[in-house]
Backbone of each chain as ProteinMPNN parsed JSONL, in Angstrom:
{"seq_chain_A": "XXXXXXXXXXXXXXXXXXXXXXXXXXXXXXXXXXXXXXXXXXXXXXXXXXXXXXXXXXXXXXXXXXXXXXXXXXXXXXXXXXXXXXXXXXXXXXXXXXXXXXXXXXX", "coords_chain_A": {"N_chain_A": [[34.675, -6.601, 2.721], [32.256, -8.829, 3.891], [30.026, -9.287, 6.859], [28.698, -11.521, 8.24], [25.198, -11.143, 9.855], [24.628, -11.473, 13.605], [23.68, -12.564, 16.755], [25.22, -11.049, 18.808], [26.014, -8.908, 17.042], [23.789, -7.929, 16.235], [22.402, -6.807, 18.589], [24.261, -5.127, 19.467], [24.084, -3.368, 17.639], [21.429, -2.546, 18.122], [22.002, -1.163, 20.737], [22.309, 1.222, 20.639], [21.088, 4.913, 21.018], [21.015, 6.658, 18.596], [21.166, 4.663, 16.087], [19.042, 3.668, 17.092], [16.78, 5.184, 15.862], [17.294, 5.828, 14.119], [16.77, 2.577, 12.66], [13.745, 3.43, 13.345], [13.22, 5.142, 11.387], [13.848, 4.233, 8.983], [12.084, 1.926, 8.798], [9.808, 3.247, 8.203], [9.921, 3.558, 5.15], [12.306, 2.767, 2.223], [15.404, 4.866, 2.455], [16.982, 7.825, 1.441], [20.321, 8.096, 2.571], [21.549, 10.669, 3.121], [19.395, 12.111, 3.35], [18.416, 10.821, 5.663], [20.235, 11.551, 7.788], [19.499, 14.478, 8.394], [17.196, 14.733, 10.268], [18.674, 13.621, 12.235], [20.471, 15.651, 12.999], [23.504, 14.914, 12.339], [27.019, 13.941, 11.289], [27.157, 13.134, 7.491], [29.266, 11.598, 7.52], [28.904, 10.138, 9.563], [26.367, 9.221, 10.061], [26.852, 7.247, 8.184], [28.076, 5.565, 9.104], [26.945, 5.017, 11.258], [25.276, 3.068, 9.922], [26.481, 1.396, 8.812], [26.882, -0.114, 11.069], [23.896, -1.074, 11.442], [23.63, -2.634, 8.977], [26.01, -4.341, 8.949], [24.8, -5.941, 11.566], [22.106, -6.865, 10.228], [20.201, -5.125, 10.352], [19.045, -2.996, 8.1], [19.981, -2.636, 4.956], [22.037, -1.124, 2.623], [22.038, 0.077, -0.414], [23.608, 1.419, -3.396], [22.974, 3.398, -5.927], [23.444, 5.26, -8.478], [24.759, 8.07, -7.443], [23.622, 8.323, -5.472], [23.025, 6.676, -2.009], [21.091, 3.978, -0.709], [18.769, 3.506, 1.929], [17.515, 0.67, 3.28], [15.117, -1.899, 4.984], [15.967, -4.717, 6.673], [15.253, -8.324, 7.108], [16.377, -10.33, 8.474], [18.32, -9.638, 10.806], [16.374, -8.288, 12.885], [14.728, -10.673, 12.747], [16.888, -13.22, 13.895], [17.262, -11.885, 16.501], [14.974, -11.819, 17.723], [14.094, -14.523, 18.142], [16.234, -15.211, 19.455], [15.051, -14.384, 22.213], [12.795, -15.311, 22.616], [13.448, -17.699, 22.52], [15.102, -17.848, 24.973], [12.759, -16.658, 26.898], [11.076, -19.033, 26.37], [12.806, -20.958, 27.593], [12.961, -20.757, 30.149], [10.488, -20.435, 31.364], [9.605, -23.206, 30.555], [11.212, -24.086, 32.193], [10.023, -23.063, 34.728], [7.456, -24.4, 34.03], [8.437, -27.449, 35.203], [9.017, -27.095, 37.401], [6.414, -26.316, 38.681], [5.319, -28.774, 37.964], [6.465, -30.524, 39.46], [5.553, -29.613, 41.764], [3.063, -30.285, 42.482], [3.387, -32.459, 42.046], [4.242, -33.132, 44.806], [2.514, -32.663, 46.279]], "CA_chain_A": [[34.454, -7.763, 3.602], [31.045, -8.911, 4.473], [29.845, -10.104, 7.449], [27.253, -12.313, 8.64], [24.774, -10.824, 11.188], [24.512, -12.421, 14.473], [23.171, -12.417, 17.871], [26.105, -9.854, 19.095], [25.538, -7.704, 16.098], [22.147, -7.078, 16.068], [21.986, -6.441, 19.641], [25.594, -4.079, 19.778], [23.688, -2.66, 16.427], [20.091, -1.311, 19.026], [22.383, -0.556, 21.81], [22.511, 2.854, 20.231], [19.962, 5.389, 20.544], [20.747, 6.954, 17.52], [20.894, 3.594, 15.398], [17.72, 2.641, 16.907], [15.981, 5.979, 15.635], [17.494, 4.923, 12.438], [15.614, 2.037, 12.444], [12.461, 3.771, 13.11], [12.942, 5.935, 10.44], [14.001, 3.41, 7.689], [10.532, 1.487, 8.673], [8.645, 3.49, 7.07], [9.897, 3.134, 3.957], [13.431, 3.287, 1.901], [15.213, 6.585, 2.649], [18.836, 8.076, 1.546], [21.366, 7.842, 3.471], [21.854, 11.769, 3.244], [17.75, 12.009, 4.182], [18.474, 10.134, 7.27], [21.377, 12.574, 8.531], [19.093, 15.368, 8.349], [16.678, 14.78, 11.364], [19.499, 13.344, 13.498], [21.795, 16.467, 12.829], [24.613, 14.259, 12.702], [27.319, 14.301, 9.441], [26.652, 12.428, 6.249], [29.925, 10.282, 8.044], [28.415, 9.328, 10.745], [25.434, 8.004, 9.866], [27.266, 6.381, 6.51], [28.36, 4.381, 9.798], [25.852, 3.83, 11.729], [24.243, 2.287, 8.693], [26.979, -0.352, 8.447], [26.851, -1.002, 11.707], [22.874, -1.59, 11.259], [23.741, -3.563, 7.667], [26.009, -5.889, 9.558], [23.492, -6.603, 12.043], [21.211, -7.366, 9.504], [18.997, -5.14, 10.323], [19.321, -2.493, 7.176], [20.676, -2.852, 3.595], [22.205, -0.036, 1.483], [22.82, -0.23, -2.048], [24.159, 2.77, -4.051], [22.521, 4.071, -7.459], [24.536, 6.406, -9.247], [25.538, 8.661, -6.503], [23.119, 7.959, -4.112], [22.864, 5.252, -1.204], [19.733, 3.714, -0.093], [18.818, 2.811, 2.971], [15.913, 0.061, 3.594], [14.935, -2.885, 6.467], [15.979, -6.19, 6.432], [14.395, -9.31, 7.891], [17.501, -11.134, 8.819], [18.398, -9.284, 12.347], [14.877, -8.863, 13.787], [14.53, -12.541, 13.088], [17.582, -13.42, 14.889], [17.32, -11.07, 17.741], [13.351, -12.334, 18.528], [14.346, -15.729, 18.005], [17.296, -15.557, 20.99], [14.485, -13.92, 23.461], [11.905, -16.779, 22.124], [14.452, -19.081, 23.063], [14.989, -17.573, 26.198], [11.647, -17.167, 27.806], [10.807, -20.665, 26.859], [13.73, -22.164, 28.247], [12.553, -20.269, 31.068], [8.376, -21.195, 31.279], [9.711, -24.822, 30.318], [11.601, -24.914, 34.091], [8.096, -22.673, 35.608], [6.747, -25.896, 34.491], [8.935, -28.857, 35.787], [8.773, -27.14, 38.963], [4.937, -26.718, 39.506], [5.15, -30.611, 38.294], [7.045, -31.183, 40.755], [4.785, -29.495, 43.506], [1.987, -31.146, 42.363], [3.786, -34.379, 42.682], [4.437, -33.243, 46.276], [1.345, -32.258, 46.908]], "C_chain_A": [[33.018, -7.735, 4.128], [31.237, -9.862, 5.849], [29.163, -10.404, 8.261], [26.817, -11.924, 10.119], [24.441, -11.956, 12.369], [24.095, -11.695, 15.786], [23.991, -10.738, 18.395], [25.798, -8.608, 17.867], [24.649, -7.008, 15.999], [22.217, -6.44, 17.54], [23.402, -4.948, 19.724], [24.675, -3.102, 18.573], [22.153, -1.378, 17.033], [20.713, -1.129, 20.131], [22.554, 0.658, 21.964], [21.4, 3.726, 20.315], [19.745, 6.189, 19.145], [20.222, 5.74, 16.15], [19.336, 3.174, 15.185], [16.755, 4.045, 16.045], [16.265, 6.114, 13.956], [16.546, 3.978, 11.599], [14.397, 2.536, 12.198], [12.074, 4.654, 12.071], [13.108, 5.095, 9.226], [12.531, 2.423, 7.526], [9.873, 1.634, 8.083], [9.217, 3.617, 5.618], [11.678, 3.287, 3.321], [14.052, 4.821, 2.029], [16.665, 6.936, 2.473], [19.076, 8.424, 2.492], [21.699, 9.867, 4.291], [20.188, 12.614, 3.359], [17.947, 12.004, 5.388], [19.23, 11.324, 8.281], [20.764, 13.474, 8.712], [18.414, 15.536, 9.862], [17.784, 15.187, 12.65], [20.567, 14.237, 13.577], [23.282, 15.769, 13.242], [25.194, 14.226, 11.076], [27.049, 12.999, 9.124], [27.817, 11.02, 6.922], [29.356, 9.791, 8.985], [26.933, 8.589, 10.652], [26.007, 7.328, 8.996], [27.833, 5.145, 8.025], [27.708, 4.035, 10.987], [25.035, 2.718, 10.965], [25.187, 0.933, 8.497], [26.747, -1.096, 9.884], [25.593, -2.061, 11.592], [23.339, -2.591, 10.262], [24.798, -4.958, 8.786], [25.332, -6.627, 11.216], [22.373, -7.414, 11.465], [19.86, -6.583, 9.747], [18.191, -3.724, 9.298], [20.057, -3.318, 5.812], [20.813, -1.967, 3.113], [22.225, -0.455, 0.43], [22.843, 1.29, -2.329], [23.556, 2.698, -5.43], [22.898, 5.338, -7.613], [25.01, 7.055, -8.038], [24.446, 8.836, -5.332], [22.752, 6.655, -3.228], [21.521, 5.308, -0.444], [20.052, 2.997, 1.033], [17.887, 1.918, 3.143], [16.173, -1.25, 4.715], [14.944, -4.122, 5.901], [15.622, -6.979, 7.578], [15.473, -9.871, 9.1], [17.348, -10.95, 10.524], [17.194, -8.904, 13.349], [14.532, -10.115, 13.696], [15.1, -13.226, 14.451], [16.996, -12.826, 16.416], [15.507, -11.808, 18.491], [13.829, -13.53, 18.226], [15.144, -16.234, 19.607], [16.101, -15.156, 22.172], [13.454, -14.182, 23.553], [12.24, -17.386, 23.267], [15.028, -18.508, 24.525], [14.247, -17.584, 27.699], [11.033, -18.434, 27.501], [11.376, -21.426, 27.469], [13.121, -21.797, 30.005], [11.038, -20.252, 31.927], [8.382, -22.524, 31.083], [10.248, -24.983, 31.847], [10.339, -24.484, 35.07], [7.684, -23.9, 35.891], [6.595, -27.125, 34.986], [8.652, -28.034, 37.087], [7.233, -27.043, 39.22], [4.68, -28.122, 39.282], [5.351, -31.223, 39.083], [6.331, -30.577, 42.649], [4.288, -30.577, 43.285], [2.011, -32.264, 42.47], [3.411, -34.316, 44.305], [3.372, -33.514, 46.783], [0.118, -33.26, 47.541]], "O_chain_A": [[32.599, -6.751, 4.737], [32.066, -10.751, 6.043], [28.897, -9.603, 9.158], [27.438, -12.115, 11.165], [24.068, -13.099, 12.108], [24.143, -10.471, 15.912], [23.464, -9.627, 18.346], [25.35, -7.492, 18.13], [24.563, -5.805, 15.753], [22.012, -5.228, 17.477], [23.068, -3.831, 20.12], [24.712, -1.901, 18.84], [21.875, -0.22, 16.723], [19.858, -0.808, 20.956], [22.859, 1.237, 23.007], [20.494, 3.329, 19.583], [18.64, 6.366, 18.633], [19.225, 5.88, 15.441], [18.659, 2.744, 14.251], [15.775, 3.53, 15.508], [15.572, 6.413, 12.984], [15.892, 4.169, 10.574], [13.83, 2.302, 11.13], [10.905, 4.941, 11.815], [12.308, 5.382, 8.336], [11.982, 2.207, 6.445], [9.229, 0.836, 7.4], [8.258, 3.917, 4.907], [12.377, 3.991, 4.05], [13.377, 5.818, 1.771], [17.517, 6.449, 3.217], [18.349, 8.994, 3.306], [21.947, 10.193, 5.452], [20.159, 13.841, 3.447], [17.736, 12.937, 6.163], [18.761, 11.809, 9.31], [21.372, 13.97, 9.66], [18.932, 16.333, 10.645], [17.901, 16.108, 13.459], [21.599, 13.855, 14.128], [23.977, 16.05, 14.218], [24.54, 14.36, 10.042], [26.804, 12.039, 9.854], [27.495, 9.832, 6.898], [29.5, 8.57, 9.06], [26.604, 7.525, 11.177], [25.386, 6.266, 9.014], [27.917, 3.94, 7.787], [27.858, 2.991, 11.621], [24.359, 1.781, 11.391], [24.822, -0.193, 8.158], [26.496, -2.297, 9.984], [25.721, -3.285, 11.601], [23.484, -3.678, 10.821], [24.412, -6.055, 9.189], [25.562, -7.743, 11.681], [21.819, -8.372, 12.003], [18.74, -7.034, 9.506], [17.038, -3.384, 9.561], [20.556, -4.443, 5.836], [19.725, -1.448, 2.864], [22.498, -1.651, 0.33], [22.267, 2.168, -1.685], [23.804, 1.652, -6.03], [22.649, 6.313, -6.904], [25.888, 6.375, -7.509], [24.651, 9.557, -4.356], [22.219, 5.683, -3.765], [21.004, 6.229, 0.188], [20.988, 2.234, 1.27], [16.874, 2.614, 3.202], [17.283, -1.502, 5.186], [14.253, -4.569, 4.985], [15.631, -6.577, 8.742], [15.328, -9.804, 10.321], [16.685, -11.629, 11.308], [17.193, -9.271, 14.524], [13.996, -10.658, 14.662], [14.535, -13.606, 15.476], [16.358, -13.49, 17.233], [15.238, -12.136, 19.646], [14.448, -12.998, 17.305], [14.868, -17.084, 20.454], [16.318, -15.761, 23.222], [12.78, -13.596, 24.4], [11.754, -17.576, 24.382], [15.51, -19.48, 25.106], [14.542, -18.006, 28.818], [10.42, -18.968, 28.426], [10.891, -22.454, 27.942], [12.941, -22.671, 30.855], [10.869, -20.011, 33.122], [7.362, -23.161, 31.346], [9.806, -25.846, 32.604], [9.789, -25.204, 35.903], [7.514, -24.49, 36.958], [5.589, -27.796, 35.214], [7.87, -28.597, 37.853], [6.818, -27.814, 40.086], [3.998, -28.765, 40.08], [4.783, -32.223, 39.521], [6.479, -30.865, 43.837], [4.718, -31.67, 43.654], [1.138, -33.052, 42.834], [2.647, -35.053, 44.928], [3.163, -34.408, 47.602], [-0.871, -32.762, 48.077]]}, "seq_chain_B": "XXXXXXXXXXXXXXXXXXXXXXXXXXXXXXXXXXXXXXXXXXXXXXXXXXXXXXXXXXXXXXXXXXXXXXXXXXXXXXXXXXXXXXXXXXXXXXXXXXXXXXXXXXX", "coords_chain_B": {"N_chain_B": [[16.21, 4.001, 44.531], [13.67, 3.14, 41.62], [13.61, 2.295, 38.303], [11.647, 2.395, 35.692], [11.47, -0.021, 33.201], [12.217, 0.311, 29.721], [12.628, 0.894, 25.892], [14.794, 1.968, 25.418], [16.64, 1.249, 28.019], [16.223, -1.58, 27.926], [17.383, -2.63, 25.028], [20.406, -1.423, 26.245], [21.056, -2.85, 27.723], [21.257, -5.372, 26.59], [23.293, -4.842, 24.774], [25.811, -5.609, 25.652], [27.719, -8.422, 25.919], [28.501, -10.184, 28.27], [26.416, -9.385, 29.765], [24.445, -10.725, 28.167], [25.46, -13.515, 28.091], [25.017, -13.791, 30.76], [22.198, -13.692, 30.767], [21.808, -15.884, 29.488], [22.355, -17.451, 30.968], [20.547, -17.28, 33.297], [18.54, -17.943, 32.295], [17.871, -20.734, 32.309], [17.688, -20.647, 35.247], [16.544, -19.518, 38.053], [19.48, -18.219, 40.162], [22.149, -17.692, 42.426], [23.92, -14.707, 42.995], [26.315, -14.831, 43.199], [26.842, -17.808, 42.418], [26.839, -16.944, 39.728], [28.828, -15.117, 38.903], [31.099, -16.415, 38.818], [31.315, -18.581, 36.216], [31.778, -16.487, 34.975], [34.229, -15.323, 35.52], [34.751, -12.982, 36.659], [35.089, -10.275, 39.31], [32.401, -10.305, 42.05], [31.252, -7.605, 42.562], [30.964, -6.877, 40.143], [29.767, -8.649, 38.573], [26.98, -7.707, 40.181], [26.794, -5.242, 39.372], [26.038, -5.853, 36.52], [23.689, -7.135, 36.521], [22.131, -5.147, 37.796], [21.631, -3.509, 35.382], [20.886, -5.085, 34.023], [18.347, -5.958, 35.324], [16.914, -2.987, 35.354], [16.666, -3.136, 32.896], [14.564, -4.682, 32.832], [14.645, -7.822, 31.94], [16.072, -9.166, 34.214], [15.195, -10.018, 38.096], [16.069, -9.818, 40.929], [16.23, -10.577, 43.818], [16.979, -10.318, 47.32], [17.641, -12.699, 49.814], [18.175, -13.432, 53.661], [21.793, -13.431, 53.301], [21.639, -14.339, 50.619], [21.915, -13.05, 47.095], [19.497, -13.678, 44.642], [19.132, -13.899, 41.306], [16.496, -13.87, 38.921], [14.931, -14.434, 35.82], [12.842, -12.128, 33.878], [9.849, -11.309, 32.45], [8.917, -8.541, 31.786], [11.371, -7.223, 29.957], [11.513, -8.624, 27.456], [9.398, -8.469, 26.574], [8.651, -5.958, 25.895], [11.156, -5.703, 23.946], [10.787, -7.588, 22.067], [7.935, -6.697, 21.47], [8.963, -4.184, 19.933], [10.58, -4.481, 17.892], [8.386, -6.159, 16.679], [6.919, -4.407, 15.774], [8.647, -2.489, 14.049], [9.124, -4.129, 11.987], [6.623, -4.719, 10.892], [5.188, -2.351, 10.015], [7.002, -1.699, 8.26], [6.667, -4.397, 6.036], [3.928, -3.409, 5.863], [4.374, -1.215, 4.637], [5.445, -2.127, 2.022], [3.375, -3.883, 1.154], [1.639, -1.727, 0.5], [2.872, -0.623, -1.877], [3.089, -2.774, -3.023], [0.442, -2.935, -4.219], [-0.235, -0.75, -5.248], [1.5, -0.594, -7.67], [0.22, -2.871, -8.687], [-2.089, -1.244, -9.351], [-1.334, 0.131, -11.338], [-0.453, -1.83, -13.835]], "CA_chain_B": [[15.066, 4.448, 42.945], [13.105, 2.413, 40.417], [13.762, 2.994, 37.33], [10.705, 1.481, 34.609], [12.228, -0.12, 31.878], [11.435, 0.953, 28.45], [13.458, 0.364, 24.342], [16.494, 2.023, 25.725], [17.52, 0.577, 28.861], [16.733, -3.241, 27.701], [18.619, -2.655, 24.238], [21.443, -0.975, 26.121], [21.64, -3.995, 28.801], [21.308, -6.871, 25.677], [23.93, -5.038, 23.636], [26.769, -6.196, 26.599], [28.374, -9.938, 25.492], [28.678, -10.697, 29.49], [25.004, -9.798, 30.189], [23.418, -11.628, 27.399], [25.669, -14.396, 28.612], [24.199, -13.814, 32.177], [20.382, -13.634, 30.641], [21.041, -17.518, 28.797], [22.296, -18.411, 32.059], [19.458, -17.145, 34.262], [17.161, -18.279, 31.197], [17.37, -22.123, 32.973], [16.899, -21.033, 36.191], [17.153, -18.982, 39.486], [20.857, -18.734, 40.563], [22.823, -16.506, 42.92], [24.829, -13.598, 42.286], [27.83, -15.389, 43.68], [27.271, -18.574, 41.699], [26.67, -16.004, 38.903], [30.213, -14.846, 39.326], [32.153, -18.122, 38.819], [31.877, -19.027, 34.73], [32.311, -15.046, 33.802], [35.767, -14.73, 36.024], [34.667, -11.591, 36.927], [34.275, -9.44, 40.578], [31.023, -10.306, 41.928], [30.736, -6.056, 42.076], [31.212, -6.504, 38.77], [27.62, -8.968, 38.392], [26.23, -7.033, 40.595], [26.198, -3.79, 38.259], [25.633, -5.857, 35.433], [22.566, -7.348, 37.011], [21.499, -3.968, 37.908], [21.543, -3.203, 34.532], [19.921, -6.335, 33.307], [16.986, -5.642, 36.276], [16.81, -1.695, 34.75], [15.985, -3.252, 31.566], [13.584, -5.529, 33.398], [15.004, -8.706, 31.83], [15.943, -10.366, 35.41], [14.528, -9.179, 39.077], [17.206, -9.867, 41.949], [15.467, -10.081, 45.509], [17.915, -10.981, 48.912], [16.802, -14.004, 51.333], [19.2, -13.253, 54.072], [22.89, -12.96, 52.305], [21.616, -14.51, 49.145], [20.612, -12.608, 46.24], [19.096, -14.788, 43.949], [18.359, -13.531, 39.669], [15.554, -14.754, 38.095], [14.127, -14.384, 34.674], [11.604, -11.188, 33.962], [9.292, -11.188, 30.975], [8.627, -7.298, 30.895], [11.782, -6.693, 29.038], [11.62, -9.495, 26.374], [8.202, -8.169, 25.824], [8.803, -4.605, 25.121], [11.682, -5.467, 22.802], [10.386, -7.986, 21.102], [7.04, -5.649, 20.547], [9.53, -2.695, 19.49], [10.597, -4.902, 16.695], [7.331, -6.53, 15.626], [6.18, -3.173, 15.37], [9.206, -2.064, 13.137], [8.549, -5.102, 11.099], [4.962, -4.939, 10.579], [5.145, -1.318, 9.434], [7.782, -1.926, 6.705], [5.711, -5.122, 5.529], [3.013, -2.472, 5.267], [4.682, -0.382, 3.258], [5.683, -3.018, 0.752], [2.051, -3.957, 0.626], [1.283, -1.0, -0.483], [3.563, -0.594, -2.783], [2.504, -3.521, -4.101], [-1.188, -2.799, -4.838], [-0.025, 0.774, -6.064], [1.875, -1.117, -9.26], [-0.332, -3.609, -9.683], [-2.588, -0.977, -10.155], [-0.791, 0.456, -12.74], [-0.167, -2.795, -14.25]], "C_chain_B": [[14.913, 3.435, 42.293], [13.1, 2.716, 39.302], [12.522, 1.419, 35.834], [11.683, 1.134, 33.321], [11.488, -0.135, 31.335], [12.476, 0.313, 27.446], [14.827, 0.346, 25.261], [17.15, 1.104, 26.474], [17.401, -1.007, 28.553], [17.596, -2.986, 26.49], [20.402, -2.609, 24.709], [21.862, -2.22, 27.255], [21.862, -5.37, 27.759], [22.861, -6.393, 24.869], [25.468, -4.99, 24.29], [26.788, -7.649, 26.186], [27.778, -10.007, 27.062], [27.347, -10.644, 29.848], [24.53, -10.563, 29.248], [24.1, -12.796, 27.801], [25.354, -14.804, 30.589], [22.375, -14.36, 32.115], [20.521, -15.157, 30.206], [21.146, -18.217, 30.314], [21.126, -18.822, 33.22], [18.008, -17.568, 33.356], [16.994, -19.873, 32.098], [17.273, -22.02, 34.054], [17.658, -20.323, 36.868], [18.373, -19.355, 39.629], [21.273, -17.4, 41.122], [23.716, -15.458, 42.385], [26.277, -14.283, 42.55], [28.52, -16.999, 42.201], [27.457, -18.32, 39.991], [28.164, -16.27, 38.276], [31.492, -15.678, 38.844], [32.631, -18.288, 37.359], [32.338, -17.675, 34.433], [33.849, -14.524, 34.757], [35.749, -13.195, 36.114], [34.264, -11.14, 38.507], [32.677, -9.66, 40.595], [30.152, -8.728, 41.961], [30.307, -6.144, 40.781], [29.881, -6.919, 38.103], [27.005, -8.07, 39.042], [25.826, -5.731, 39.794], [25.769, -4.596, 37.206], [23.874, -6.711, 35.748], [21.41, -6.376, 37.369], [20.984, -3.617, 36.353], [20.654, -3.813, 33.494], [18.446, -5.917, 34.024], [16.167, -4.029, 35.565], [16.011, -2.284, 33.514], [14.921, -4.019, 31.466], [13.524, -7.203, 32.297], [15.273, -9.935, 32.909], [15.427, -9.487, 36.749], [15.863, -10.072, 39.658], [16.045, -9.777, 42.97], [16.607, -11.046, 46.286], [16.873, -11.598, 49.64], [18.189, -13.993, 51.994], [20.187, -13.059, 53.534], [22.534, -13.142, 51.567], [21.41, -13.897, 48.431], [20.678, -13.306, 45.201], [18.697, -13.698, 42.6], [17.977, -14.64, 39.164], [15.124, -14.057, 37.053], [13.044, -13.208, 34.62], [10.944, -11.09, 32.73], [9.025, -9.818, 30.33], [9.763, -7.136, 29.572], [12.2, -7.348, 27.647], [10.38, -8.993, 25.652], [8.23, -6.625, 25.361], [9.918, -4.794, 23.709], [11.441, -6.563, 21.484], [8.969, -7.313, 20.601], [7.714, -5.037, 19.542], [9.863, -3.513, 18.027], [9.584, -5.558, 15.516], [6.864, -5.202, 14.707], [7.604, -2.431, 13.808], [8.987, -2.646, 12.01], [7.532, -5.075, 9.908], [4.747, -3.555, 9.906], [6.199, -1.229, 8.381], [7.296, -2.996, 6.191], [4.493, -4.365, 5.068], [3.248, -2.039, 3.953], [4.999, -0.997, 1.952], [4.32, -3.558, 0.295], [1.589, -2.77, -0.081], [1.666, -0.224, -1.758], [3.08, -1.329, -3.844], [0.949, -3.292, -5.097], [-1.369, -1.728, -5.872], [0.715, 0.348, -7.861], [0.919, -2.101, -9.399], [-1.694, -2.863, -10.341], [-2.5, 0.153, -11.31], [-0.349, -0.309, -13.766], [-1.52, -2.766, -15.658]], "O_chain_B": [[15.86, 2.652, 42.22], [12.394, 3.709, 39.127], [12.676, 0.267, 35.429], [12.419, 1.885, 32.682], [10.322, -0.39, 31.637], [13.169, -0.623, 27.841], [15.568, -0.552, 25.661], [17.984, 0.308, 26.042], [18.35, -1.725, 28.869], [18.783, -3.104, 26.795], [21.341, -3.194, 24.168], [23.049, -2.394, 27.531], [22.573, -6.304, 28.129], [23.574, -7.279, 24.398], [26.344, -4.43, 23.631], [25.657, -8.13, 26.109], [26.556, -9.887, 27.147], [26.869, -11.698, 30.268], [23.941, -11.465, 29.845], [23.188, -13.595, 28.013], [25.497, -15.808, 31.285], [21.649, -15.0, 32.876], [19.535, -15.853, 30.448], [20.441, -19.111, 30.782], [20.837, -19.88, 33.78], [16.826, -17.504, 33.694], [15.865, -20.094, 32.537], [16.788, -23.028, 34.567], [18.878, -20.207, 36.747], [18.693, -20.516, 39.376], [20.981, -16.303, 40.646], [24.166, -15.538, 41.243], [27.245, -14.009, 41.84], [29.546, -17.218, 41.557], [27.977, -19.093, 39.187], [28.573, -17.156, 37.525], [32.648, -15.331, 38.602], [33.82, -18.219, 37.047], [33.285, -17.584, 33.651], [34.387, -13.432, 34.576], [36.599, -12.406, 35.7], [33.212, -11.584, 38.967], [31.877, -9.393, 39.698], [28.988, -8.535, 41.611], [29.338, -5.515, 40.356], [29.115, -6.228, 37.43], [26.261, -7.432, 38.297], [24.673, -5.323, 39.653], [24.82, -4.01, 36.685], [23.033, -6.649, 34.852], [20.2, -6.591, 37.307], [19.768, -3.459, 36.243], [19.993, -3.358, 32.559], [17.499, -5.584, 33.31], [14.959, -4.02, 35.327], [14.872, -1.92, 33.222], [14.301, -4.177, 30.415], [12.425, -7.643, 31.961], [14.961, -11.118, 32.781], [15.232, -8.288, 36.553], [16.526, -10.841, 38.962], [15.099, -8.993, 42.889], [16.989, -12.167, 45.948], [15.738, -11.256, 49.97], [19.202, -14.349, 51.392], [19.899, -12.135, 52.773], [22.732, -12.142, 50.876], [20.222, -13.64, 48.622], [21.77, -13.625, 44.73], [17.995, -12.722, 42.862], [18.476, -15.746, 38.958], [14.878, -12.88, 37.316], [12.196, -13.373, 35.497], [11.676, -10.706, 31.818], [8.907, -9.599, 29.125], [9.361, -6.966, 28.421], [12.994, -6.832, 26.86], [10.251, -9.039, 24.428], [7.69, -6.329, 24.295], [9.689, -4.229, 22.64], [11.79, -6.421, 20.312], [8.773, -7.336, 19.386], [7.336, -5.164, 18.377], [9.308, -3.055, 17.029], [9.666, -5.595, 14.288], [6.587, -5.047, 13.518], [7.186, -1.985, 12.74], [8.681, -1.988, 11.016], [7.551, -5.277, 8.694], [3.906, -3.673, 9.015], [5.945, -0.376, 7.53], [7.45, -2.618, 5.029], [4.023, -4.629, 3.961], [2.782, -2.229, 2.83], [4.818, -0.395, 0.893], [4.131, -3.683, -0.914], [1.168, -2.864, -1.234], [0.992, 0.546, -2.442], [2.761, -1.007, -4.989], [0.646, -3.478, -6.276], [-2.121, -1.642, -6.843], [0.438, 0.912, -8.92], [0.699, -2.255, -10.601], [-2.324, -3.3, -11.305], [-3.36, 0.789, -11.92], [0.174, 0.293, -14.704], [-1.608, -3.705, -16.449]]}, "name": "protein", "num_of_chains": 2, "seq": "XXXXXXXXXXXXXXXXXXXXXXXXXXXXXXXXXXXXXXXXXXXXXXXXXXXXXXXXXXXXXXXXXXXXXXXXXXXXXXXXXXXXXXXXXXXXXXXXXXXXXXXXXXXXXXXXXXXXXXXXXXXXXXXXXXXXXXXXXXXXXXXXXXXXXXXXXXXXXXXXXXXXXXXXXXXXXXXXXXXXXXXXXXXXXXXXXXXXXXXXXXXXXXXXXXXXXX"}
């Protein structure tokens, strides 16, 4: 079952500090899955699931070749995720601005 | 105590449903903790920690005018996590650049 990253995902996906050190390690470049586990002394299961959580976030992709799984960075969930907190502080600098319009009316 | 927000504490305050539905709300504009309270059917204790938590991650500031306390909008912690991700970004775009240049000049 796939399924499509979203606002909640990505964000439940860096609520982790391990996840996010995930991230910073998949950044720099593709890296197995059984690579990754090494730093974070954590087992080969447990990252095999932090990695989905990242993948359905969108903000990883595995694929498997022969008996090993790759890990690398996808666009998708850093899109999203800066997109909602875009769309946040503008909605937010757009009312800043009706209200100093509205001094300046006063004024 | 003051506590500076940094990656962790805004990730770990965005990756809560009820606060990110607190942050769109306080995204259009100043509003009390009380009137807060009302759409999420929740103890206003209950905003109150999660406001704390939101403020920690320096997403909204809280200040009291007599009983009121009023949350408003904060830009530090939109700006650290949307850095934290350009920066993840921009360094795996790297690396695919140079990837690229490295076959084409073996091409």
């Amino acid at each position: 079952m796939r399924t499509a990253p979203n606002i909640a995902r990505v964000f439940n996906a860096l609520g982790d500090p391990t996840r996010r050190a995930i991230v910073e390690r998949v950044s720099q470049g593709p890296v197995s899955v059984s690579e990754l586990a090494k730093p974070f002394k954590i087992t080969l299961a447990a990252v095999v699931q932090h990695s989905q959580v990242l993948e359905a976030g969108g903000l990883v992709r595995t694929r498997k070749t022969g008996r090993v799984r790759t890990c690398s960075l996808q666009a998708k969930g850093f899109d999203l995720a800066t997109a909602w907190m875009m769309d946040r502080k503008s909605l937010w600098n757009r009312r800043l601005d009706r209200l100093g319009a509205l001094l300046d009316e006063e004024a």
